[in-house]
N, C-alpha and C positions, 0 to 999 in steps of 0.2 A: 625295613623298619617303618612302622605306621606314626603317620604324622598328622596332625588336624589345621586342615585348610577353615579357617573363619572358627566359627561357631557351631557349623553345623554338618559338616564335611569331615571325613578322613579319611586319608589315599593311604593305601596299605601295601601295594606295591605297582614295579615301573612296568607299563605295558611296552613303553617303546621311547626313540627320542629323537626329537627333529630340531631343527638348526633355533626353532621362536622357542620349544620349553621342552619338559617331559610331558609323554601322556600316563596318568596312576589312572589302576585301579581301585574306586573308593565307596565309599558307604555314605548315605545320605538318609533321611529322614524316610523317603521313602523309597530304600534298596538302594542297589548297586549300583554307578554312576563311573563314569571317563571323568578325570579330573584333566584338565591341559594347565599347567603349571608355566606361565611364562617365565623366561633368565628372569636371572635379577638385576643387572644391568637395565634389560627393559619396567619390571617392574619399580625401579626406584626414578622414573622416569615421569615426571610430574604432569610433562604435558600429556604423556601416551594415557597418564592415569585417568584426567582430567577426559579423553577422547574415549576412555575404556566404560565409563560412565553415560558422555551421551549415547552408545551405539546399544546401551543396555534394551532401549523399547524394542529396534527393531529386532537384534538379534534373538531376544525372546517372545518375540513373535512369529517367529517365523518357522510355521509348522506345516509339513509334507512324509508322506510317507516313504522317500525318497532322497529325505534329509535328515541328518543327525541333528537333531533338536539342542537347542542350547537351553539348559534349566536355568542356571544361573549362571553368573556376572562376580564375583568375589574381590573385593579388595582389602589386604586385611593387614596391614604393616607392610612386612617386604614379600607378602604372597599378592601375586595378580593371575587369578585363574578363573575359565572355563569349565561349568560344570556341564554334563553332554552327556544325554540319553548312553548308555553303554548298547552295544555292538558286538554280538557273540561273534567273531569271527576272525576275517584277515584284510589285510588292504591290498590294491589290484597291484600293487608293484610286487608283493610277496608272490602271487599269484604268477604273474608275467616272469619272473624273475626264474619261476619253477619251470614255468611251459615254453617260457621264449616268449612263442604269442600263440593266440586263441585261434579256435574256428570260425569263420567268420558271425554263424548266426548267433555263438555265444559275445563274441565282440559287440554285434549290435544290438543285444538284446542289454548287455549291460551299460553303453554309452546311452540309449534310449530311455532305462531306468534314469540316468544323471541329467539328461537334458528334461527330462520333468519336473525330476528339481531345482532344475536353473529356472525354468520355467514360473514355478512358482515364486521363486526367492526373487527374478526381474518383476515380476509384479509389484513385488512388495517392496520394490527401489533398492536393493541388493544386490549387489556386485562383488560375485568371491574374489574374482581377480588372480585365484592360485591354482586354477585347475588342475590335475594330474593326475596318476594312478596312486602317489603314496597320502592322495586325500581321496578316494573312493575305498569304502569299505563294503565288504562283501559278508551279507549276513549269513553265517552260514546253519542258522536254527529256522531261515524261510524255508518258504515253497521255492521248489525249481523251477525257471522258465524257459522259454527258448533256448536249445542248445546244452541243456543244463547248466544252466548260469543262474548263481545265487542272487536275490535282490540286492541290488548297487544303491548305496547312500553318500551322499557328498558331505565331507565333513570341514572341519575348519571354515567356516564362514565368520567373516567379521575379521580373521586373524591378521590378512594381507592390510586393510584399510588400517586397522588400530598400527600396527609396527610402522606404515607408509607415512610419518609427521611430517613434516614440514623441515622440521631438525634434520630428518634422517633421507630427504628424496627433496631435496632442492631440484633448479632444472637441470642441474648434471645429473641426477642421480636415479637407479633403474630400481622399482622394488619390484622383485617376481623371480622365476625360474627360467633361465635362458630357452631351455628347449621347448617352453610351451608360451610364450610372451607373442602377443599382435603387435604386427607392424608399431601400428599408431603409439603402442608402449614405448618403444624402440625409439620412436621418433620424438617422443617428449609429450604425446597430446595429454590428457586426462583419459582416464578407464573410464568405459561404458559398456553397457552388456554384452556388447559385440565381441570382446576382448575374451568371456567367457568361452563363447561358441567356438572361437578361432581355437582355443586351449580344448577346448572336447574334441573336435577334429583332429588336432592332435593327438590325443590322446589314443582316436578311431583309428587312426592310421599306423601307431605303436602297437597297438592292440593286433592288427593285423599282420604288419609284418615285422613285428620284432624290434623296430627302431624305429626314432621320430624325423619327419622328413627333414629338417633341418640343425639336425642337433648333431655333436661329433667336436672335436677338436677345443680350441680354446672358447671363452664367453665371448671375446669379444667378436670370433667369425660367428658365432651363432645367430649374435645379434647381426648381423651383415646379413645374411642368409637368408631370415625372414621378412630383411625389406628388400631383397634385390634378386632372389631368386627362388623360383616356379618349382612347384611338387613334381616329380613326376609319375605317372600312372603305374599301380601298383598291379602286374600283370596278376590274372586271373579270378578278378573279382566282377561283375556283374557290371553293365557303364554308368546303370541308373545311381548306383550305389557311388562307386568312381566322383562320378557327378554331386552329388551330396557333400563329399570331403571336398571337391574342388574350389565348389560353391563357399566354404564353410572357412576356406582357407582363404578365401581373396582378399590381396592387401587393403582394396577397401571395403570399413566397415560396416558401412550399407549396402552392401552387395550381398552381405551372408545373412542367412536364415536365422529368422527367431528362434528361442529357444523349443517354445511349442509348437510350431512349425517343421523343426528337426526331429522333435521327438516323434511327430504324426509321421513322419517319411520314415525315420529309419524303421516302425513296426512296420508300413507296409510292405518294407523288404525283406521282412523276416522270412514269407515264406517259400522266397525264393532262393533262400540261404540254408535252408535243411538238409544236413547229411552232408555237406561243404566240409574237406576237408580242411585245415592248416595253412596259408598258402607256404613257399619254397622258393624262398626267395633270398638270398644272400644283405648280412649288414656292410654299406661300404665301408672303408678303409678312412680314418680319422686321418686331421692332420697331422696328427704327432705322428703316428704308427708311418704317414706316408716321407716324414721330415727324417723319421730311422732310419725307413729302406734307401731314400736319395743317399741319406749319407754311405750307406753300406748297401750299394746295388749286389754286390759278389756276396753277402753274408747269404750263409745257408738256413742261418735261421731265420731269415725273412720270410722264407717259404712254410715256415711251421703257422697253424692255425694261430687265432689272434684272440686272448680272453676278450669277452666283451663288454662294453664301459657297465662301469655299475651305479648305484643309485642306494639314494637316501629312504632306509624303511624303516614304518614302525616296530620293527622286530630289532632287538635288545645285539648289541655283536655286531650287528650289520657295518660293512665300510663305507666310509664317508665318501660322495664324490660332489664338489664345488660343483659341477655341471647344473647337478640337479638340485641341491640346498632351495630351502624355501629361505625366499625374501632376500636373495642375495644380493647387495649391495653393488652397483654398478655403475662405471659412467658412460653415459650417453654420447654415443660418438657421432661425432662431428658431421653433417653433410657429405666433403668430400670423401669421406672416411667409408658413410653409409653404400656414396655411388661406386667403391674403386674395385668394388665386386665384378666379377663373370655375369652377365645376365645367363639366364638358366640355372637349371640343378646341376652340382657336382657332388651330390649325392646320389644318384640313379641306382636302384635295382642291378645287380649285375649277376652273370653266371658262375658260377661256385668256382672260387680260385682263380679268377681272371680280371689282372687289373682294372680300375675304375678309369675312363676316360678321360685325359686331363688329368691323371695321378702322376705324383710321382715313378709311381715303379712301371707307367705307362710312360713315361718320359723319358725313365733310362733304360727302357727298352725299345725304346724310339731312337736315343742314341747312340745303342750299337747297332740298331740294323743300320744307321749310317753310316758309321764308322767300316760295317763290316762292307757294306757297300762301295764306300768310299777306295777303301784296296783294292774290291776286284777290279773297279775303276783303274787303278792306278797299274793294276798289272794287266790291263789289257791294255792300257798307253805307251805303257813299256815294252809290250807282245808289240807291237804296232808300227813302234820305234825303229824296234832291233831287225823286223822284218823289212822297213823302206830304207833305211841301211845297207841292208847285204844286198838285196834289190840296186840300189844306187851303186854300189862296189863294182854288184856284179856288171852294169852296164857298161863300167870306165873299163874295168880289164878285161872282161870277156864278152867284150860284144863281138859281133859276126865283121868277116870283113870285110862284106856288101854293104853293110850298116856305115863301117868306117869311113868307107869307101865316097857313099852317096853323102856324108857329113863333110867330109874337107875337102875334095877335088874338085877346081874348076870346070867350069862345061867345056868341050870340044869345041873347037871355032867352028 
């Protein structure tokens, strides 16, 4: 049912829907338009209103080929929406969702489209703050490039900062997506561009092998995750390449590469990423999944494949998963809370159907090679026993009777 946003907008139907509004399909003065409809909860929100107003210059300024353009700004009673260049296409979680993950040189060919648009948007003092796959869209009316990878556009800009008041992210409180949040978020600091880049390398790294280095189980280990523990090397991709995510991942900020500085390095990788199959590499084992098998080592259905976590898309049906919700509301854990992690990954890459190190179902099958251990032990103690026994027996009753002899008889004067 078509509805008119302002005076000069009408969204005529739902493209998709995410945790901050709906995205409609609308009609504008001049053509067809993305409408982003924020809740209404947020829209009758005086301060968010009042912050939705000043970010009006930048966000409508901010033009790249690489970015999904904001036309307008709308406030109109209890509608508060974005109106946004439309995007014939799909977004990369739909994408990823279908393939798992990409070939390598289409993976970098479309993280290197997004970091051009971060690139331009940190010029212009913009900080999306939400990086992800279910905010890159994929035009699918461009030209093909590396790999055949459609042109990548980053959208949602401005969205994280407007919902981020003051009301709503005191210093307890975390605004972002667990599995693609920096350190420094994590820790309470203020966002800066760097927090972008760490969230695209992420994203590099989901894109390649299916899952994000530190993502899996509850919010709050995730957050634990990316202040206390190390990515590990995603076997067979190229080290220069390797090197660029490591880089991009480091907990601190100024250690990782500008936006346009990533995007010059990942094209010059491109062409050594041609014909690059998929890589094959298994997703580890969540904590839930790992807290099931502990409780039910003997369950046979432990051994059955495991669905894979799912995520928030702009496709209509889609199931929800809190992991990945944009702007999810969080609290900021505590110091000891941040330290009481494993240094290293307990995520790592592992070979198809073979516990994760430091897993549970690596644990309790740690504790029966002991256990199993532990018996032969006990029945070779027992073998050991029964042998210095008969032995002993045999000495008292049938020894020899020279033996006897040389044992109790005085010597001869």
């Amino acid at each position: 049912m078509a509805r008119k946003i302002g005076s000069r907008y009408t969204a005529n139907q739902i493209l998709g829907r995410g945790s901050a509004g709906t995205v409609w399909l609308g009609e504008g003065p001049e053509g067809p338009v993305a409408i982003k409809l924020l809740r209404e909860d947020l829209a009758s929100d005086q301060e968010l209103v009042g912050r939705f107003v000043q970010e009006r210059t930048a966000l409508l300024g901010l033009e790249h080929p690489h970015v999904v353009s904001v036309r307008d700004l709308v406030v109109d009673g209890n509608d508060l929406a974005l109106v946004m260049d439309l995007v014939r296409g799909t977004d990369l979680r739909t994408r990823l969702d279908r393939e798992r993950r990409l070939a390598p040189e289409a993976a970098v060919a479309i993280v290197a489209d997004v970091a051009e648009g971060l690139a331009a948007a940190h010029a212009a003092g913009v900080v999306h703050r939400d990086v992800k796959p279910e905010n890159v869209l994929l035009d699918m009316q461009g030209p093909l490039g590396p790999g055949g990878a459609h042109p990548a556009l980053l959208t949602d800009f401005g969205v994280a900062k407007l919902i981020d008041s003051p009301k709503r992210s005191r210093a307890t409180k975390i605004i972002g997506t667990p599995d693609y949040l920096a350190p420094e978020i994590v820790e309470g600091l203020p966002p800066r561009a760097a927090v972008d880049i760490y969230a695209l390398a992420t994203v590099l790294y989901e894109l390649l092998a299916g899952f994000t280095p530190f993502g899996g189980g509850h919010p709050g280990a995730v957050l634990r995750r990316h202040v206390t523990e190390t990515v590990v090397p995603l076997p067979g991709i190229p080290d220069e390449l390797w090197q660029l995510i490591v880089q991009c991942l480091a907990k601190a900020p100024a250690s990782r590469l500008r936006a346009s500085e990533l995007a010059a390095r990942l094209r010059e990788q491109l062409p050594t990423l041609a014909g690059m199959p998929p890589l094959d590499v298994d997703e580890p084992d969540t904590e839930a999944e790992e807290a099931a098998t502990d409780s039910a080592p003997s369950d046979p259905a432990a051994d059955r494949p495991r669905e894979r976590r799912g995520a928030v898309s702009l496709v209509p049906g889609a199931r929800p998963d809190s992991n990945r919700d944009t702007h999810t509301s969080m609290r900021v854990p505590a110091p000891d809370e941040l330290a009481g992690g494993a240094r290293g990954t307990a995520r790592a890459p592992r070979a198809a159907g073979a516990p994760r190190p430091g897993s549970a179902r690596n644990r309790a099958s740690a504790r029966r090679r002991r256990l199993t251990l532990g018996a032969v032990a006990l029945t070779l103690v027992t073998a050991v026993g029964v042998g210095t026994w008969a032995a002993t027996s045999g000495d008292e009753e049938g020894g020899t009777p020279d033996d006897r002899g040389s044992s109790s008889s005085p010597a001869s004067p």
